[in-house]
C-alpha positions in Angstrom: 56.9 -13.1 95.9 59.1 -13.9 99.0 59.1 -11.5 101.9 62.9 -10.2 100.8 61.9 -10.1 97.5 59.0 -7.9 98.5 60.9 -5.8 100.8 63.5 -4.9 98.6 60.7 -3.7 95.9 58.9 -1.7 98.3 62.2 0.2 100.1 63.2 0.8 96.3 60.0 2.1 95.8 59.4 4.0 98.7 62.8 5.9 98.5 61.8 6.6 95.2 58.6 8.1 96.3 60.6 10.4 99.0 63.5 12.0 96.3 60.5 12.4 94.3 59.0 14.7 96.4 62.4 16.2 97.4 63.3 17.1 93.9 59.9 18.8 93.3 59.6 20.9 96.6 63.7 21.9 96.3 64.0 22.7 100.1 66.5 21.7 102.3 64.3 19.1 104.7 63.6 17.3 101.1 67.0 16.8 100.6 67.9 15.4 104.0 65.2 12.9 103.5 67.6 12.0 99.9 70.3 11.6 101.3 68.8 9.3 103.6 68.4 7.0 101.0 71.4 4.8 101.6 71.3 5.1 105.4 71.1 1.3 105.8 73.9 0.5 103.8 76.7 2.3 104.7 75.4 1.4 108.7 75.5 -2.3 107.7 79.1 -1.8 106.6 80.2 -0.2 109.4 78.4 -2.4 112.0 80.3 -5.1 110.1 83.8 -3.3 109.8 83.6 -2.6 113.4 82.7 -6.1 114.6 86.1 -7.7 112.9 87.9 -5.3 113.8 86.9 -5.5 117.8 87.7 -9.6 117.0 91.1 -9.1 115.7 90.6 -10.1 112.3 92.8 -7.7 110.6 93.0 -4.1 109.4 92.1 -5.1 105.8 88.6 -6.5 106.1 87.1 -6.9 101.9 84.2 -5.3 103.3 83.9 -2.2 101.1 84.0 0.6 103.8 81.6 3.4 104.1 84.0 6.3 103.1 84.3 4.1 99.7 80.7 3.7 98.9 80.6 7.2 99.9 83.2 8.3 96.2 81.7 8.7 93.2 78.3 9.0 93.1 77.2 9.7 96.5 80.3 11.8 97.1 79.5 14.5 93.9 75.8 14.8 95.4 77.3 15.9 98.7 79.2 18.4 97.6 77.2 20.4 95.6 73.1 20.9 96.2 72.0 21.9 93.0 73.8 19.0 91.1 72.1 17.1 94.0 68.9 18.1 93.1 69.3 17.4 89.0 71.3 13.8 89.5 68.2 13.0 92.6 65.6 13.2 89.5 67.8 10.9 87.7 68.2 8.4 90.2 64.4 8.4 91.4 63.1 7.8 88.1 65.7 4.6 87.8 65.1 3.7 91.1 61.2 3.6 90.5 62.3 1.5 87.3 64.1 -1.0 89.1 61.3 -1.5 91.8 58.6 -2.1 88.8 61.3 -4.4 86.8 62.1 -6.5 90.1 58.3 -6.8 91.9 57.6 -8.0 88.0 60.4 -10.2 87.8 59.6 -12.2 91.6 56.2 -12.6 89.8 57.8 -15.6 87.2 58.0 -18.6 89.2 61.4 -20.0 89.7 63.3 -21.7 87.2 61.1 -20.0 84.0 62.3 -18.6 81.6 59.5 -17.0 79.7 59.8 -13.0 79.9 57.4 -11.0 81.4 55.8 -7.7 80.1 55.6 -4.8 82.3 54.5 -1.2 81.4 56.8 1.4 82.1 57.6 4.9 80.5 58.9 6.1 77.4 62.7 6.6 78.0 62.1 10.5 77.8 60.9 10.2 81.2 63.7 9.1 82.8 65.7 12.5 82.2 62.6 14.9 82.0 59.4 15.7 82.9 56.3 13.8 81.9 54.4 15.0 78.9 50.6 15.9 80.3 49.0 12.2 78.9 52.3 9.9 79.2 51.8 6.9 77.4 53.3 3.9 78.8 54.7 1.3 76.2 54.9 -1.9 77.0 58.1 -3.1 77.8 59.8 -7.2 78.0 62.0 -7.7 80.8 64.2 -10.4 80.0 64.8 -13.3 82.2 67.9 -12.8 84.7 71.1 -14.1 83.3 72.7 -17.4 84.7 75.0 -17.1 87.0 78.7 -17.8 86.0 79.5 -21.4 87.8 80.8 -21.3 90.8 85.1 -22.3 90.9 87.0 -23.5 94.0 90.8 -25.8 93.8 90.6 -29.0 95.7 92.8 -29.3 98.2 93.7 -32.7 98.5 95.8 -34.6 101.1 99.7 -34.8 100.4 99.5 -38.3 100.7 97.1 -40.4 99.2 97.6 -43.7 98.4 96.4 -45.2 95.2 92.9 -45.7 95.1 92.3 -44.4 98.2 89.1 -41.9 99.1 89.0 -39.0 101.3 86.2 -37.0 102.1 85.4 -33.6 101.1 84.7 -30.8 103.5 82.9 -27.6 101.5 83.5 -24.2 103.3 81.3 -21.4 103.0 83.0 -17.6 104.0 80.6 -15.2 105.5 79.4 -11.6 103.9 82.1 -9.3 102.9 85.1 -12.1 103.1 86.4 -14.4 100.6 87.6 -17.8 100.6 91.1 -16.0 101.1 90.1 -15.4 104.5 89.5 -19.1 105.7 92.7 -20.0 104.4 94.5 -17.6 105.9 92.7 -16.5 109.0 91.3 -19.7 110.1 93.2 -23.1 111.3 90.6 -25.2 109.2 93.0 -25.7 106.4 95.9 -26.6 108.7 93.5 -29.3 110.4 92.4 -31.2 107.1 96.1 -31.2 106.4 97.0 -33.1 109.1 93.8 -35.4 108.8 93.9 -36.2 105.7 90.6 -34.4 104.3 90.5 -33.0 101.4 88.7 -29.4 100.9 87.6 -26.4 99.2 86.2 -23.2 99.9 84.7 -21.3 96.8 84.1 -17.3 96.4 80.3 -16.6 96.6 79.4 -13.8 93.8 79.9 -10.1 94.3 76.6 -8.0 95.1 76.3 -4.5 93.6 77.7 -3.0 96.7 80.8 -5.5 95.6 80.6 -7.7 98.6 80.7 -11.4 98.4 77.9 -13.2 99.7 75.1 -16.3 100.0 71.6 -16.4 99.7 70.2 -18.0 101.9 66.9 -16.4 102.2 65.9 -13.7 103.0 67.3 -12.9 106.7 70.8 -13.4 105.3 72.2 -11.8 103.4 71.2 -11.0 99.8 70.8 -7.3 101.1 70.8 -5.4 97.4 68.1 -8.0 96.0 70.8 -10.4 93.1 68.6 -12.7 91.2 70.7 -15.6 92.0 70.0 -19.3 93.0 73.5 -20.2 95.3 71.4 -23.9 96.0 71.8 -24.9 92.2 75.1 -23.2 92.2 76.7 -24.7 95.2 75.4 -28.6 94.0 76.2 -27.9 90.6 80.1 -27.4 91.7 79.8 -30.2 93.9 78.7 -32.9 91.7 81.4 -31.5 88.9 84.2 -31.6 91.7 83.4 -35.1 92.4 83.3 -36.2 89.2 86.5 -34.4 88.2 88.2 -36.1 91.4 87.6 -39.7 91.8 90.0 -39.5 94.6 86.9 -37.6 96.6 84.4 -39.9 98.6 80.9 -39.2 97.7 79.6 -40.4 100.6 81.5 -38.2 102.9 81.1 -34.6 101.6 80.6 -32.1 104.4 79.7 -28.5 104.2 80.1 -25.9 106.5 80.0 -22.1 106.9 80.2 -19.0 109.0 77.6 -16.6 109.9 76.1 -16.0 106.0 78.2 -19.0 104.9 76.1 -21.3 108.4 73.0 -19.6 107.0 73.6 -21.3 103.3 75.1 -24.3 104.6 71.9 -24.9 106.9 69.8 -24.0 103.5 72.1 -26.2 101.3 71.8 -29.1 103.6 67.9 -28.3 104.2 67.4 -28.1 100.0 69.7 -30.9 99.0 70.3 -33.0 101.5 71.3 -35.9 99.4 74.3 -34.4 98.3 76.1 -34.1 101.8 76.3 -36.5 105.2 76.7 -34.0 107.4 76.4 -30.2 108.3 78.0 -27.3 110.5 76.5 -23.7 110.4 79.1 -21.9 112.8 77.2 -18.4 114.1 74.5 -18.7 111.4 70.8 -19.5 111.9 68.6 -22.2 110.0 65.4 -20.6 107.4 62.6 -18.8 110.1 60.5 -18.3 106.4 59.1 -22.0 105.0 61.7 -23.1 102.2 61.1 -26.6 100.5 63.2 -28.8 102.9 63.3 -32.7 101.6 63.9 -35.3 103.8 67.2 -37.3 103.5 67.5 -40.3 101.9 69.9 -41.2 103.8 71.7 -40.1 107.3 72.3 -36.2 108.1 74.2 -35.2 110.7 73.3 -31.6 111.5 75.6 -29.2 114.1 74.7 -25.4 114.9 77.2 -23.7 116.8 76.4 -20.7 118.5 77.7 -17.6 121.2 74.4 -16.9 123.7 76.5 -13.3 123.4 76.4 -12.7 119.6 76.0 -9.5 118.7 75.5 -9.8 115.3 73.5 -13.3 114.5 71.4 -13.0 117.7 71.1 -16.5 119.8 67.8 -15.5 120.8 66.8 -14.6 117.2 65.9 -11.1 115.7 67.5 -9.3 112.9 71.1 -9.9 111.2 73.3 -6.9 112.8 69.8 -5.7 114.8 68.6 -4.0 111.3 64.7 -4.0 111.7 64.7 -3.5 107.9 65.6 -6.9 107.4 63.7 -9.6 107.7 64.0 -11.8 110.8 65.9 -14.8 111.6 65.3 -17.8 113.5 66.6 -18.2 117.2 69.6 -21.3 117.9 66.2 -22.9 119.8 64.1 -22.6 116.9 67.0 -23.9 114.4 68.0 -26.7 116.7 63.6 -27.6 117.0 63.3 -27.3 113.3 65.9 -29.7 111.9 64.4 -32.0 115.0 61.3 -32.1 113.3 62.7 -32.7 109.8 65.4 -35.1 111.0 62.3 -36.9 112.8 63.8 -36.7 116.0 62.0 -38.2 119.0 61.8 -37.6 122.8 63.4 -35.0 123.9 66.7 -33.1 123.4 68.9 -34.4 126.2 72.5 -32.6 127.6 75.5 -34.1 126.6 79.5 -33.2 128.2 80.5 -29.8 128.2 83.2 -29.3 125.4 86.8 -27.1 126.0 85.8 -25.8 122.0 87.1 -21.9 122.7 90.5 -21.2 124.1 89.6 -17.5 124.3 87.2 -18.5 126.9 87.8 -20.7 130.1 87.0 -24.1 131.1 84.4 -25.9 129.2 82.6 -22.7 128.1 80.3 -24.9 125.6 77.1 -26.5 126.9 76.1 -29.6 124.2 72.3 -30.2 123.7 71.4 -32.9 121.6 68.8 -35.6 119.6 70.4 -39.2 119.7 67.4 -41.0 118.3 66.4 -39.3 114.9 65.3 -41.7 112.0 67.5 -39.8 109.8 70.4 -38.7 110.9 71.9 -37.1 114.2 71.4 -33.3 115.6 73.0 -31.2 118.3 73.4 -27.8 119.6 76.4 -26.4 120.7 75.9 -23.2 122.9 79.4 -21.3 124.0 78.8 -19.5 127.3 79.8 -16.0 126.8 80.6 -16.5 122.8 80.6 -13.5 120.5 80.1 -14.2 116.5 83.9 -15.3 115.5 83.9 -18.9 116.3 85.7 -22.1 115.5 88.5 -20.5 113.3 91.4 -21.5 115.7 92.7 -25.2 117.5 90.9 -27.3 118.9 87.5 -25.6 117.2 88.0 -27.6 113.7 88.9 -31.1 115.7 86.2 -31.3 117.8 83.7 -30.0 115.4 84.9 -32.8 112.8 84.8 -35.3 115.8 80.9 -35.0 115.6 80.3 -34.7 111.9 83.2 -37.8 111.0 80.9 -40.1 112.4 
């Protein structure tokens, strides 16, 4: 079982445990402890509401907001206790169920599809007490459904000659946005305009909270535990687009992301390396847990770009938005040292010329670290003095960033 896995079982579990014990004692401590429940959620939210907001990124984030995940269901157990209490029994038996159903289902290894058989009580149980000798039936859990493929338009150049190639630049949106928002927040689609490179930036699937997002382990950022494989996903709409478009160059396909989207692009390009030349992770942060990296058959050229003042995808490493519930995420040194060791980079990393890559910050803010003699491929580490999370989404970020990669 992977340590997110794990942790999702056992907070599902335990909060089960606590309502339990709410719903049985009836007093008004117990039902604090309830509604405490969903705590981490609705903080996460507004920690991330509040962080695009303070960078200027519009009123209208796609971040479902607190007061919203508050409606419904949360809102009718606020306002009346004893329909609290009655619902709470509900939603602890169903939450034990789904912490039984999910530490069963991280026990099938990946990619099986034989179900697994898991004892859990009669249905009876779920609405009303136990009987004095419950007798658990045994139960299949089916295999988690395939995920719908992933879909993206190709945006090609405006002019392309006949038979000519252009490469392909992938672009991954981070948690809570939408592909919506690098087209019309960002510059990046206004710079492969002008230089001819063709692109696409696909929607990652909804979680149950109704937020887009990647997994790219478990740091970042599948937060309500999907059964999902975004690797498989993401090559599978690669090799389809390239087929589809023989216009595309194959051997110039780029991806890049933004804080969840750097963490998948930095897992894609770790996982299937063959399918990509080079790699950005703007604000993101490579795997700290071991996944199966391969080493590329052929030359990688790997870029993190990060603010040593992030607030949210800490520089210095720790936990995505400082929630200790969360599993933790490697450092920009640790990132940078690990693809050093996969890239088989030797010597040391050595400073390169400052770059001018922010105008919201003077001079040139960004301090270049970088490996020049790695036997497969090319690394560096772009560090912006003073830089918060929102990155590279405005002139000249996009230009100099494919100045490295377009190698």
């Amino acid at each position: 079982m992977h340590r997110g896995e794990a942790t999702t079982c056992f907070f599902f579990a335990n909060r089960a445990h606590v309502a339990a014990r709410s719903h049985a004692q009836a007093n008004e401590g117990g039902n604090r402890r309830a509604r405490g429940s969903h705590v981490w959620v609705i903080a996460l939210q507004r920690n991330e509401l509040a962080a695009r907001v303070r960078a200027g990124l519009g009123a209208a984030p796609s971040i479902p907001l607190a007061p919203e995940a508050g409606r419904g269901f949360l809102g009718t157990l606020a306002a009346s206790r004893r329909w609290m209490r009655s619902v709470l029994a509900l939603v602890t038996a169903l939450s034990c169920f789904s912490a039984l159903a999910c530490e069963q289902r991280t026990g099938v290894s990946k990619g099986s599809s034989a179900p697994s058989s898991v004892a859990s009580p009669a249905p009876s149980a779920l609405v009303s007490a136990p009987p004095a000798s419950p007798q658990p039936e045994p139960r299949v859990v089916a295999p988690a459904p395939a995920p719908a493929p992933l879909e993206a338009p190709v945006h090609l150049p405006e002019q392309l000659a006949a038979g000519q190639k252009t490469p392909l630049l992938l672009m991954l949106h981070s948690i809570g946005t939408s592909a919506e928002d690098i087209e019309r927040r960002t510059d990046w689609p206004k710079f492969a305009a002008e230089q001819g490179v063709a692109w696409m930036a696909p929607n990652g699937p909804q979680d149950s909270l109704g937020r887009r997002f990647w997994d790219a382990g478990p740091s970042c950022c599948n937060f309500t535990g999907q059964h999902v494989d975004h690797v498989a996903a993401l090559a599978e709409l690669l090799e389809r687009t390239l087929r589809e478009h023989p216009e595309l160059d194959a051997e110039r396909v780029y991806i890049g992301g933004i804080s969840n989207g750097g963490f998948m692009a930095h897992r894609f390009a770790c996982e299937a390396p063959d399918l990509v030349r080079g790699v950005v992770s703007i604000s993101g942060a490579g795997p700290l847990e071991r996944v199966t990296c391969r080493t590329p058959k052929k030359p990688l050229r790997v870029l993190e770009v990060h603010g040593d003042a992030d607030p949210i995808v800490s520089y210095r490493g720790g936990h995505f938005l400082n929630m200790p519930l969360l599993p933790e995420h490697a450092s920009a040194a640790q990132t940078f040292s690990d693809w050093a060791a996969r890239l088989g980079c030797r010597a040391d990393a050595q400073p390169g010329e400052a770059l001018d890559f922010e105008k919201r910050y003077p001079g040139k803010e960004t301090r270049v670290s970088r490996f020049a003699n790695c036997e497969h491929g090319a690394l560096e580490l772009w560090t912006v003095s003073g830089g918060d999370h929102y990155l590279a989404f405005r002139d000249p970020s996009p230009r100099v960033i494919w100045q490295f990669l377009n190698q």
